[in-house]
N, C-alpha and C positions, 0 to 999 in steps of 0.2 A: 606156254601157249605160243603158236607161232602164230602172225598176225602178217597178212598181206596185202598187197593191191594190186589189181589186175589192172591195166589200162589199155581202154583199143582193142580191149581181144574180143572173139564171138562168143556167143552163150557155149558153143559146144565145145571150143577150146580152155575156159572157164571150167567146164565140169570133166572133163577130162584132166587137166593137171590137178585140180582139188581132189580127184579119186588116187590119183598118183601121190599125193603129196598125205594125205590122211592116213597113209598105211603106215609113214612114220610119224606124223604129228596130227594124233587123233582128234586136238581140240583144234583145231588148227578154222583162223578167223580168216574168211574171204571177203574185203569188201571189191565189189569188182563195177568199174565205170567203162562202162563202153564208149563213151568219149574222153577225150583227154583233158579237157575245162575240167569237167567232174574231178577226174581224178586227181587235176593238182591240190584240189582246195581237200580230197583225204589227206593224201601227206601230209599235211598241217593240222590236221584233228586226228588222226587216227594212228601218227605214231609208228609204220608199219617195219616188222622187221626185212622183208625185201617187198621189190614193186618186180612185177614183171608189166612188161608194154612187150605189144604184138607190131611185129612189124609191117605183115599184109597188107593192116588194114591203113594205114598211110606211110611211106618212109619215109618222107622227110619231115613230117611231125615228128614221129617218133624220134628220130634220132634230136629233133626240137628239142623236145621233153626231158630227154636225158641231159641234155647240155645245159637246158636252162634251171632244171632242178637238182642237181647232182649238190650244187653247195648247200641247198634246203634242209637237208637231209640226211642221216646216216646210214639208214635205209641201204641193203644191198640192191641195186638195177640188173637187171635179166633182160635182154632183149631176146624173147620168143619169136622165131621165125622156120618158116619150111623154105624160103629159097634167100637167099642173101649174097649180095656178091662180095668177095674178099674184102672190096677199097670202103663198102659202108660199114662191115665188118673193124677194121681196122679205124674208123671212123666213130664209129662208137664205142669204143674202149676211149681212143683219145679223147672223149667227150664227158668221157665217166663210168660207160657200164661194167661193172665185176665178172659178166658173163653173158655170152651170145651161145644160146641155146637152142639145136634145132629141135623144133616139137617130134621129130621121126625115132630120136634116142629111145631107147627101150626106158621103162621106169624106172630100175633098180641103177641105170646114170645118171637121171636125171635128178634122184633121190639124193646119189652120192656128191655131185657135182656141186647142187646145193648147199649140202652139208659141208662140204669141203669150204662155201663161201660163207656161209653164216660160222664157220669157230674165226674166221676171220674177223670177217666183221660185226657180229655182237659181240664176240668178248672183247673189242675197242668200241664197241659203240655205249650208248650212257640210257638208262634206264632212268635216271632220277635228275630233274634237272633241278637246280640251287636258285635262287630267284632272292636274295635280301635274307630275310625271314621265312619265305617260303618256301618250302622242298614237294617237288612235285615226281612220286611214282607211278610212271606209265605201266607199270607190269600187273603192280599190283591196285593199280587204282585209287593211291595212298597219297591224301597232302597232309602234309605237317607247317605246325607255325610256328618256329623257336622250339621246334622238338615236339609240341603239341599235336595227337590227329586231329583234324577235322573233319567231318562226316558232310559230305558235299554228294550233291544230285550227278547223275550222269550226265548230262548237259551242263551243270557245274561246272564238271570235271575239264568237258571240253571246252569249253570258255577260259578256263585258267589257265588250259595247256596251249592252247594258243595265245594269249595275252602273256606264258613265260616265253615260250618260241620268239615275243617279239618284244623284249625287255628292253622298259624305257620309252620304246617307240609306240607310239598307238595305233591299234588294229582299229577298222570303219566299222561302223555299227550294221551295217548289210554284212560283212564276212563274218562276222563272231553268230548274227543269226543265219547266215547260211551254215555255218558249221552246225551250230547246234540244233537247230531246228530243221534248216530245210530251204532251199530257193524258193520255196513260193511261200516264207516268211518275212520275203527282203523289206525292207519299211515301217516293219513292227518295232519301232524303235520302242515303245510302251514297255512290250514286253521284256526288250534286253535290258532297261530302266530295272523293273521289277527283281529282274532275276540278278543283274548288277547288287543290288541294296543285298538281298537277300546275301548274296555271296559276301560281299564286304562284309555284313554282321559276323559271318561266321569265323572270316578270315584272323576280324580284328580285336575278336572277341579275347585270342591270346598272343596278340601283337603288347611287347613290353611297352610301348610307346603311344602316343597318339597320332606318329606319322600317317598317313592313309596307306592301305595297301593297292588300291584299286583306285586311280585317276582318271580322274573322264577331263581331257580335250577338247574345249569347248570346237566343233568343228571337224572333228581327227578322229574322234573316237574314245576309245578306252584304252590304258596300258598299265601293266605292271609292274610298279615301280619297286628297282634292281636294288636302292640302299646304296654306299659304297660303288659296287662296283656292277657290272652290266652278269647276264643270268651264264650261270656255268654249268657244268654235265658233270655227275659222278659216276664214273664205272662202275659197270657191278655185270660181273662176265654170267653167262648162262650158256648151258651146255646144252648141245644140240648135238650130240654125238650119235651115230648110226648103229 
């Protein structure tokens, strides 16, 4: 499954490249933010294997965006554009992006271009990230505890993948329920309480130790504590060949 983000772009520009892009990856997940706030806080739950941002609709966000999120990330970057001039062009590769795409290209290059960027950058990029005792599969939607699965909620899922994204350090109890819930859950701090406990039982339930897995911050938040050493990526290549 390929998995994306649109950021900045129009509704019509959104359903035109997902019609382009579906004739080679049928399952193919769009989450698409027409602002750019939105979109950063996807990247961070969502995992996506490229982002494309639309340049129209601000340029010098956008090229923002790419510069300030490009480490975030392994994500391929697209900047979508119909006019662009060389020097922001050249600007945003220095910045980060894999690819400055104009939307006028016929499908069948826009496909290949793509493609040509994803065997790059997913078969370097990490599918499973390593966390202590914890292994977390973005692909397949799989956590393990010491080799153990766990059977965890979709918003689980998303809570754990952002507290391994920030290993050691603690995520604020507004961003883990923005991710999993929604902006207009910010403050429910009850509920992240809840669903906290609930995830730790499951987590610790085949933890060899009584270390905790899941540390609350008095102040900070929650984090997920690394063990040894801070949270690592294993490769594991997928093919996206045309």
């Amino acid at each position: 499954m390929l998995r994306m983000v649109m950021a900045g772009c129009s509704s019509d520009d959104v359903t035109t490249l997902s019609l382009i892009l579906k004739v080679r990856w049928a399952d193919l997940e769009v989450i698409n933010h027409r602002e750019l706030p939105g979109a950063r806080e996807a990247l961070r739950a969502e995992n996506p294997h490229v982002v494309f941002i639309c340049f129209d609709c601000n340029e010098r966000e956008s090229l923002e965006f790419i510069g300030t999120l490009r480490s975030t990330t392994r994500a391929a970057f697209v900047l979508l554009y119909r006019e662009l001039d060389p020097l922001d062009r050249i600007k945003a590769f220095e910045l980060g992006a894999d690819e400055c795409m104009p939307l006028s290209w016929q499908p069948m290059e826009i496909l290949a271009r793509l493609n040509a960027i994803l065997r790059r950058t997913v078969s370097e990029s990490h599918c499973s990230i390593v966390c202590g005792r914890v292994r977390i599969n973005s692909d397949r939607q799989e956590v393990t505890v010491s080799g153990n699965r766990v059977e965890v909620s979709s918003k689980e899922f998303k809570i754990l993948s952002i507290l391994a994204g920030s290993s050691d350090h603690p995520v604020s109890h507004d961003e883990l329920l923005r991710a999993a819930w929604g902006p207009e859950y910010k403050g429910e701090s009850e509920l992240l309480r809840k669903a906290i406990f609930r995830l730790r039982r499951k987590l610790e339930r085949h933890s060899p130790d009584s270390r905790p897995l899941i540390v609350n911050t008095r102040g900070n938040g929650y984090a997920l504590a690394a063990g040894n050493g801070a949270a690592r990526s294993d490769t594991q290549a997928m093919a996206f060949h045309v």
